[in-house]
C-alpha positions as CSV (number, residue, x, y, z in Angstrom):
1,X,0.0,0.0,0.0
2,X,2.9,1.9,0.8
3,X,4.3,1.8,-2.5
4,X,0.7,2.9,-3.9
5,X,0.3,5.6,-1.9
6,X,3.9,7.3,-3.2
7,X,2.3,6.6,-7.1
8,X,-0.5,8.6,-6.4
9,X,1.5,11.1,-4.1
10,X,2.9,12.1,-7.2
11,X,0.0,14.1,-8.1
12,X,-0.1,16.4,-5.4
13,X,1.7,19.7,-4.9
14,X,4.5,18.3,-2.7
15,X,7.3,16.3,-1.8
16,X,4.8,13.7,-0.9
17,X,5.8,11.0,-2.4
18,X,9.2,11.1,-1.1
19,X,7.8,9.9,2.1
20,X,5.6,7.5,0.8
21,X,8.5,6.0,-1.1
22,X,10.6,6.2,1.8
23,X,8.0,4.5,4.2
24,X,7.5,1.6,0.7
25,X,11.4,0.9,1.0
26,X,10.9,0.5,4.9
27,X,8.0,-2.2,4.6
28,X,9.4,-3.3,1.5
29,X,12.6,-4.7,3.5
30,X,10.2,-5.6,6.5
31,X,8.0,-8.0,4.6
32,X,11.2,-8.9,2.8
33,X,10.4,-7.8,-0.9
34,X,13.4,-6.1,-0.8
35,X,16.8,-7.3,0.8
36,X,20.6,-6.5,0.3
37,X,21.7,-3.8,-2.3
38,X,17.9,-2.9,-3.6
39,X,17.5,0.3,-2.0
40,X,21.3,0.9,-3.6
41,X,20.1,0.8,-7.0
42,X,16.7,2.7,-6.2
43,X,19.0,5.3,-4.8
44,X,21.6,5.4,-7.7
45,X,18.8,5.6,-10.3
46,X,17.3,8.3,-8.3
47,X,20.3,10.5,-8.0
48,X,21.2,10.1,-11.2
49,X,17.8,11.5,-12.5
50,X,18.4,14.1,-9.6
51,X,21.1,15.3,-11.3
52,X,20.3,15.2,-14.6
53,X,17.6,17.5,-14.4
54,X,19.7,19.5,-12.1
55,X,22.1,19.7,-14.9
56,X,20.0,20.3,-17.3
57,X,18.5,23.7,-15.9
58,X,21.9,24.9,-16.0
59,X,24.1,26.4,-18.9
60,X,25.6,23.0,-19.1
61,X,22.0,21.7,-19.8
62,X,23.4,19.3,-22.9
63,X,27.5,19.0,-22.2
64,X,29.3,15.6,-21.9
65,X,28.2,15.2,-18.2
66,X,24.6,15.4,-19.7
67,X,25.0,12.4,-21.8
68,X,26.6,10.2,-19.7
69,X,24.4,11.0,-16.4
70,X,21.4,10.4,-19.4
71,X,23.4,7.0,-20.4
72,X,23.4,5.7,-16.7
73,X,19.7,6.7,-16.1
74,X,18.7,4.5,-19.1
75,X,21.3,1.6,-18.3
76,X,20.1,1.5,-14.3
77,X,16.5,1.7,-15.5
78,X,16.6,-1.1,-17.9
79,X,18.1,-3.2,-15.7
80,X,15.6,-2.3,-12.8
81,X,12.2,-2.8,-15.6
82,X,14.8,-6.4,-16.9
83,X,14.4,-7.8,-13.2
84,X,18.0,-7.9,-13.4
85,X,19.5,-6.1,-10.5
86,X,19.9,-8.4,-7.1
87,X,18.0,-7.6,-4.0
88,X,14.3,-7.6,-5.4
89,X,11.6,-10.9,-4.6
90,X,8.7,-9.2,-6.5
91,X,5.1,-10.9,-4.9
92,X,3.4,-13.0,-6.9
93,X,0.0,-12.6,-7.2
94,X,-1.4,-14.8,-10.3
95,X,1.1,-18.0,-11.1
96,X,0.5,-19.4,-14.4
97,X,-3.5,-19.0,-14.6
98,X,-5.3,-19.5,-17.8
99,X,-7.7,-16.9,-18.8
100,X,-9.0,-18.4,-21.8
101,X,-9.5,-21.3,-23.9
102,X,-6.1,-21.5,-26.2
103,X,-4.4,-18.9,-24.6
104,X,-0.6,-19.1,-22.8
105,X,-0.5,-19.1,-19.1
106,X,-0.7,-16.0,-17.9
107,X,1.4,-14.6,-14.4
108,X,1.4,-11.4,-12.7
109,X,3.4,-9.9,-10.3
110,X,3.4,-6.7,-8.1
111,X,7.2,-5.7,-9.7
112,X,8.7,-3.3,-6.7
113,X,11.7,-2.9,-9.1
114,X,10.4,-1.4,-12.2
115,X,7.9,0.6,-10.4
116,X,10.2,2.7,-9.0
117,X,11.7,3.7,-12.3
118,X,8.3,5.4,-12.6
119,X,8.4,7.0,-9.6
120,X,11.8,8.3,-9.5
121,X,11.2,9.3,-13.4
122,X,8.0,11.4,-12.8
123,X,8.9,12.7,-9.3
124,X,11.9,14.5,-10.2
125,X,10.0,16.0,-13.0
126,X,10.6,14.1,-15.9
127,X,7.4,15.5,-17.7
128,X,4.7,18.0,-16.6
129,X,1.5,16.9,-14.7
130,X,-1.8,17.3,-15.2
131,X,-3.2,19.8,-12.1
132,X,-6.7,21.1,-13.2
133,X,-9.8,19.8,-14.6
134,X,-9.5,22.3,-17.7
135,X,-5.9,20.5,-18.7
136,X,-7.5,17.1,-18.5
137,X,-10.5,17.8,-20.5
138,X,-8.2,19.5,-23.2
139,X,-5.8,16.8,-22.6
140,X,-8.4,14.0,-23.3
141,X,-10.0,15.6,-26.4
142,X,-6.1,15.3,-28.3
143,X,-5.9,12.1,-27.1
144,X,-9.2,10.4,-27.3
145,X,-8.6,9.8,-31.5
146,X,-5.5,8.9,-31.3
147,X,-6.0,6.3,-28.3
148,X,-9.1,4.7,-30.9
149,X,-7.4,5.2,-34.0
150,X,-4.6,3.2,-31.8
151,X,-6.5,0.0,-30.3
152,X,-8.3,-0.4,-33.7
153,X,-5.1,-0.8,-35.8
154,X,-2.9,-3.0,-33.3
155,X,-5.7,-5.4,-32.6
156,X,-6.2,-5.9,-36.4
157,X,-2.5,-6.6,-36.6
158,X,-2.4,-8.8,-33.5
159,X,-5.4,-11.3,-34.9
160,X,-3.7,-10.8,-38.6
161,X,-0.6,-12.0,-37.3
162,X,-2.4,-14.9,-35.4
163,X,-1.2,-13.5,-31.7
164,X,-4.5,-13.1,-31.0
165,X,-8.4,-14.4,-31.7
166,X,-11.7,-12.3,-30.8
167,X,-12.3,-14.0,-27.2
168,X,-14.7,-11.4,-25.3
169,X,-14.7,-13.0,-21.4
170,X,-15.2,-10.8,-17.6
171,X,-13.2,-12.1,-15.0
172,X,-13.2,-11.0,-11.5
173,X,-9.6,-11.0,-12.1
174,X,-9.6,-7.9,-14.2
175,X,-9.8,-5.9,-11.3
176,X,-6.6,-6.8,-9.2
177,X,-4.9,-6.5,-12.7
178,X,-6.0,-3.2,-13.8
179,X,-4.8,-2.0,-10.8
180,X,-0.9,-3.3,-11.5
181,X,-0.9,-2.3,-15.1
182,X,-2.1,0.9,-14.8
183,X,0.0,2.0,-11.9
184,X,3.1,-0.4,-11.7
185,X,2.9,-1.1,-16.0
186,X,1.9,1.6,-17.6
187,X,3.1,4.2,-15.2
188,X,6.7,3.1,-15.3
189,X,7.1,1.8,-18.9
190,X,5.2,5.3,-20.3
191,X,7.6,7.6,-18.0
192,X,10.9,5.5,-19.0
193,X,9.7,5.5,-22.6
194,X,8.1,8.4,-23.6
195,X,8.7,10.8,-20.3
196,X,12.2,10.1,-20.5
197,X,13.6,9.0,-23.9
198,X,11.0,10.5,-26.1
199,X,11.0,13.7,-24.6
200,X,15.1,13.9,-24.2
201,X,15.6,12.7,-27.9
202,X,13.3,15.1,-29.1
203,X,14.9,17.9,-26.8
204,X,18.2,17.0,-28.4
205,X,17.0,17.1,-32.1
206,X,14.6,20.5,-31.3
207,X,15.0,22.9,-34.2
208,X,15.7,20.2,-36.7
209,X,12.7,19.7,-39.2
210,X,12.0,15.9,-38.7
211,X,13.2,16.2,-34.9
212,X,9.6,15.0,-33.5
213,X,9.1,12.2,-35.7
214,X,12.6,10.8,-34.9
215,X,11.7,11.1,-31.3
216,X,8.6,9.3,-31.7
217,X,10.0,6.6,-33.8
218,X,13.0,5.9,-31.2
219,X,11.0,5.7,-28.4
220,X,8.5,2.9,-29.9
221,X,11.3,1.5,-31.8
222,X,13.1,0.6,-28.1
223,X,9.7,-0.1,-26.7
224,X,9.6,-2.8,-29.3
225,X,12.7,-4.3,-28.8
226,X,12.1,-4.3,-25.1
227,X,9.2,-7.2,-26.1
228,X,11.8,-9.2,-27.1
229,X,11.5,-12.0,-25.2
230,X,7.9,-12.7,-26.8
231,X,9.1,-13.2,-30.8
232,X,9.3,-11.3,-33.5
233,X,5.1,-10.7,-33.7
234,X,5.1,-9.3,-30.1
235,X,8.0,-6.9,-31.1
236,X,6.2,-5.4,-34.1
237,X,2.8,-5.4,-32.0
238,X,4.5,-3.5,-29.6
239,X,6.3,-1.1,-31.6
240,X,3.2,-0.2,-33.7
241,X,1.4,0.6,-30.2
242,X,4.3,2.0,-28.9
243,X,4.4,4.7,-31.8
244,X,0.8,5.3,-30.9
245,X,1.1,5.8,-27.2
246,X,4.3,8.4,-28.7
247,X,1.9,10.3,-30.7
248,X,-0.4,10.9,-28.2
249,X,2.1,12.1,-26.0
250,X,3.3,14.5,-28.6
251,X,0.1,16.0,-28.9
252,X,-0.7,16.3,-25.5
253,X,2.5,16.8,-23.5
254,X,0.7,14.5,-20.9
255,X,2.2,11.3,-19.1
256,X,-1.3,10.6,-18.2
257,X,-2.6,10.3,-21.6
258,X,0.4,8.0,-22.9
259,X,-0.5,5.8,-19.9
260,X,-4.5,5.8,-20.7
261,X,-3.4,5.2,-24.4
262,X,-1.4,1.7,-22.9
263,X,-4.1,1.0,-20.3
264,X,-6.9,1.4,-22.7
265,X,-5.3,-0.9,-25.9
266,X,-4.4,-3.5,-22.5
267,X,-7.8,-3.6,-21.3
268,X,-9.3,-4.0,-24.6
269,X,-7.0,-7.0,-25.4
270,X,-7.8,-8.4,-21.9
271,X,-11.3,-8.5,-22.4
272,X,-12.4,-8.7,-25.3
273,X,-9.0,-10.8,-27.5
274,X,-6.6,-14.1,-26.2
275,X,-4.8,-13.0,-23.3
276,X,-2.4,-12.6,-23.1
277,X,-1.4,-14.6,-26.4
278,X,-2.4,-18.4,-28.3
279,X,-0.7,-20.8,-27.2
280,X,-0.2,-21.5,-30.8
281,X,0.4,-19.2,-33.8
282,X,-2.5,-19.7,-36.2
């Protein structure tokens, strides 16, 4: 809960969620998520966001030390979102549960890891917030066709491609999952993604006439290849949702809407497609 409560803490108009991540790292070790050199790496990833942002409001803003405190922000993340640092035993809650008929097993765990690349990410102020209830009307009507335009085309591809099959189910389950993809998912893979790399790249390349379309296509590009381990369909899938989720945060500015754009094409292929793939290509 603790680790919750610092997600939605950083909404609010303080340093809020620095104690509720502080308290999360606490009970984390307590109930013994976390042990050994896991609140090292939480640390090291968030002073190096720190002080890249520090260093980037200066006149040094894009200098040598810029790039390489960017490089080990993107290396320490990766490796926190790969599961592959030491000192994280991420609670299971779902192990190997079929959701529908011909469908993979499906797993899910509460990942205290990658969450906190989120957290640290948006905290430090990787992007700008939405505040008021004018900037998320405006922010929704930008997003709202791209987020349809979005689900449509990557669900056609996914049952072209055989990933998927038309499979409309409800599950009590969908609740407890929502909850983890929206806020643990989506939150951390949208602020690592488009938060930090699209909005860096395209920083870098401002001025320069195809600037935010190279920006958009790295950032779903690497989202892509971060599906890797699911084959070559998965990768493309990805990718072609990925550039949608960078659109819509191109024309919004918004971390929210690029993680309603990934929620929203999720929960779709939750409930309505083969989750979270068939067992077998068709």
């Amino acid at each position: 809960m603790a680790l919750l409560a610092a997600i939605t803490s950083l909404w609010l108009r303080s340093a809020a969620w620095m104690a509720a991540l502080a308290a999360a790292l606490v009970l984390g070790y307590a109930a013994g998520v976390m042990h050994g050199p896991a609140a090292a790496w939480v640390a090291a990833l968030g002073l190096l966001v720190w002080a890249y942002r520090r260093n980037k409001s200066s006149s040094r803003g894009r200098g040598v030390r810029a790039v390489l405190l960017a490089l080990g922000i993107v290396a320490v993340a990766t490796l926190l979102g790969m599961h592959a640092l030491p000192g994280f035993d991420n609670p299971l809650l779902v192990d190997n549960l079929v959701i529908g008929p011909g469908a993979t097993a499906y797993s899910v765990y509460f990942n205290f890891d990658k969450t906190m690349v989120g957290i640290l990410l948006i905290g430090f102020g990787s992007t700008a917030l939405l505040r008021s209830a004018a900037q998320w009307r405006l922010a929704l009507r930008r997003a709202a066709p791209v987020i349809a335009v979005n689900v449509i085309a990557a669900m056609l591809l996914a049952v072209a491609l055989g990933f998927v099959e038309l499979q409309p189910k409800w599950t009590s389950l969908f609740w407890s999952w929502a909850l983890v993809n929206l806020l643990l998912t989506c939150l951390s893979e949208e602020a690592f993604f488009r938060g930090f790399i699209q909005q860096e790249v395209g920083a870098a390349l401002s001025g320069h006439r195809f600037g935010d379309a190279a920006a958009i296509a790295t950032s779903a590009v690497l989202f892509g290849i971060a599906h890797v381990a699911g084959g070559w369909r998965y990768v493309l899938l990805a990718t072609l949702a990925g550039a949608g989720y960078a659109i819509v945060y191109r024309r919004t500015r918004s971390i929210e809407m690029a993680m309603l754009a990934h929620f929203t094409l999720n929960s779709v292929h939750f409930l309505l497609f083969t989750y979270p793939r068939l067992a077998q290509p068709a």
